[in-house]
C-alpha positions as CSV (number, residue, x, y, z in Angstrom):
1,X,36.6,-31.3,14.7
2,X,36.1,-30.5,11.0
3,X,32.3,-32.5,11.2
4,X,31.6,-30.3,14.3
5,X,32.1,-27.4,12.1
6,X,30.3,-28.4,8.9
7,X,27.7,-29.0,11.2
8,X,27.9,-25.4,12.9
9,X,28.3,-24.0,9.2
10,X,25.0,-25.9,8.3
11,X,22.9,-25.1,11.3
12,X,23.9,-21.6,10.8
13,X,22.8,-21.3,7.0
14,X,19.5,-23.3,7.9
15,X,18.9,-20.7,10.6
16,X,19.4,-17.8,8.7
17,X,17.1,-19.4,6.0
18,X,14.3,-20.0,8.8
19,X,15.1,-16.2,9.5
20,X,14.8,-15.1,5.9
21,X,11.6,-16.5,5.3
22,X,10.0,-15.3,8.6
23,X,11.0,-11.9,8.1
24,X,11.7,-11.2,4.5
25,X,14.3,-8.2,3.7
26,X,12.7,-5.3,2.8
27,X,11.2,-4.6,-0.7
28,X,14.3,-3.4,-3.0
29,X,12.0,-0.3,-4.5
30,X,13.8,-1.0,-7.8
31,X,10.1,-0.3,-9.6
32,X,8.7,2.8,-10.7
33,X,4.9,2.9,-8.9
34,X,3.9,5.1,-6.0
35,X,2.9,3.1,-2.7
36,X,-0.6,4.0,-4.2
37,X,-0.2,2.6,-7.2
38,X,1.4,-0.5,-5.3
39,X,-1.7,-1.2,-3.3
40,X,-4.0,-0.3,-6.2
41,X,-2.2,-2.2,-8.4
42,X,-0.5,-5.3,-6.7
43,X,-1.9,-6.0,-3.4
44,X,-5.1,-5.7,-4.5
45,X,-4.4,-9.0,-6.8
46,X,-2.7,-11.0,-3.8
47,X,-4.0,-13.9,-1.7
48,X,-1.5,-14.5,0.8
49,X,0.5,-12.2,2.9
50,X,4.3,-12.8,1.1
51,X,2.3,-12.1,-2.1
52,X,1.5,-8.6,-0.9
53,X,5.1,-8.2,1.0
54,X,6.9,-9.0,-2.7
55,X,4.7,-6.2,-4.3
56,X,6.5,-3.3,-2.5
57,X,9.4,-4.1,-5.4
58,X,7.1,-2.5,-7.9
59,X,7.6,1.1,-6.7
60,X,10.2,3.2,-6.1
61,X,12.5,3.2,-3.2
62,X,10.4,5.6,-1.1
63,X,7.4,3.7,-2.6
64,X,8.7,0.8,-1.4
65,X,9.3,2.1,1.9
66,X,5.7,3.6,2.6
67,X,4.4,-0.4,1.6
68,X,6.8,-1.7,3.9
69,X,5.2,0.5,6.8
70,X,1.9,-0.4,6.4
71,X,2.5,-4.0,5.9
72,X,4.5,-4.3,8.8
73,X,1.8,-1.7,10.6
74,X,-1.3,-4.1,9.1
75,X,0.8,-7.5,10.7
76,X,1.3,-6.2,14.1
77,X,-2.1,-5.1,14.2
78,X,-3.6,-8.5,13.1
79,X,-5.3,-6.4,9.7
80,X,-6.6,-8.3,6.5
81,X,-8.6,-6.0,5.4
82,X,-8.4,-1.7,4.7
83,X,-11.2,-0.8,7.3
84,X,-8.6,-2.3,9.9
85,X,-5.6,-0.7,8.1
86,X,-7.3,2.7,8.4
87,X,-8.0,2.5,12.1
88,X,-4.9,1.0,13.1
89,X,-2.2,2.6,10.8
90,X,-4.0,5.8,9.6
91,X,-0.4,7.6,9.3
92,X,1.0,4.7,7.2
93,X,-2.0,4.4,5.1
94,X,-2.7,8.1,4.7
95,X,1.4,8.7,4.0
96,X,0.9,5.6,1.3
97,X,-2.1,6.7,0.1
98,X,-0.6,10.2,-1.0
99,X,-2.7,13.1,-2.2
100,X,-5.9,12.3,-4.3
101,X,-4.5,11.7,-8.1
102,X,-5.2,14.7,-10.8
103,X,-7.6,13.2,-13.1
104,X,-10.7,14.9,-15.1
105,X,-12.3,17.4,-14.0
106,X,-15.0,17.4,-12.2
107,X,-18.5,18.4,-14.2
108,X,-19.4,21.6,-13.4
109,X,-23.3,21.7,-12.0
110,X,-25.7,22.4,-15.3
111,X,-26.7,25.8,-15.5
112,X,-30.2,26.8,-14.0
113,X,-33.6,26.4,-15.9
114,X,-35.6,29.2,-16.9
115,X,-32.9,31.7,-17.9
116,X,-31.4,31.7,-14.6
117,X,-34.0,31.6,-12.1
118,X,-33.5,29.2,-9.0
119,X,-36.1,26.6,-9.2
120,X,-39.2,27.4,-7.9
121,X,-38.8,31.0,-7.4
122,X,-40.4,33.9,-9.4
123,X,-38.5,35.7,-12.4
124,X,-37.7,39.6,-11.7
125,X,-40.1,41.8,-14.0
């Protein structure tokens, strides 16, 4: 009686570690990136699809979150690559991606040649 039960105890821990490792818990979120950021700054570096699962800890908990929904968008769509991301999970992706990050300025266009005048066209007497 007491083997039948180690054994039940055992079978039971192996299958939740078979069940661990096919589907991981989700990222923690205990970083401080933005799902951008993650993607920019993690996935981008990964090889393997666990390596990019682990990088959702890097950002914060809604961070993490966003990741976690286009990862798991990305696998049930068969996606390795962004093209595929973007046509298969463009709400997870776009909600990831954020808006565009503030950065410099844009130049402004160089002012016109000959003291204003449009290219080409004749200066006012």
């Amino acid at each position: 009686m007491i083997r039948l039960a180690l054994a039940c105890l055992l079978v039971i821990g192996c299958v939740q570690r078979v069940k661990e490792a096919v589907e991981p818990e989700p990222p923690s979120g205990a970083g401080t990136l933005t799902c951008r950021q993650i993607v920019e700054q993690c996935d981008a570096q990964c090889s393997d699809p666990m390596c990019v699962r682990r990088c959702g800890d890097q950002g914060t908990p809604e961070a993490a979150a966003q990741h976690n929904a286009v990862v798991d968008c990305a696998q049930r769509n068969g996606c390795l690559d962004e093209p595929c991301i973007r046509e298969n999970c463009p709400t997870e992706a776009d909600t990831c991606q954020g808006p565009e990050p503030v950065g410099e300025p844009m130049e402004a266009e160089p002012p016109p040649v000959d003291g204003g005048a449009a290219p080409g066209a004749t200066p006012d007497p």
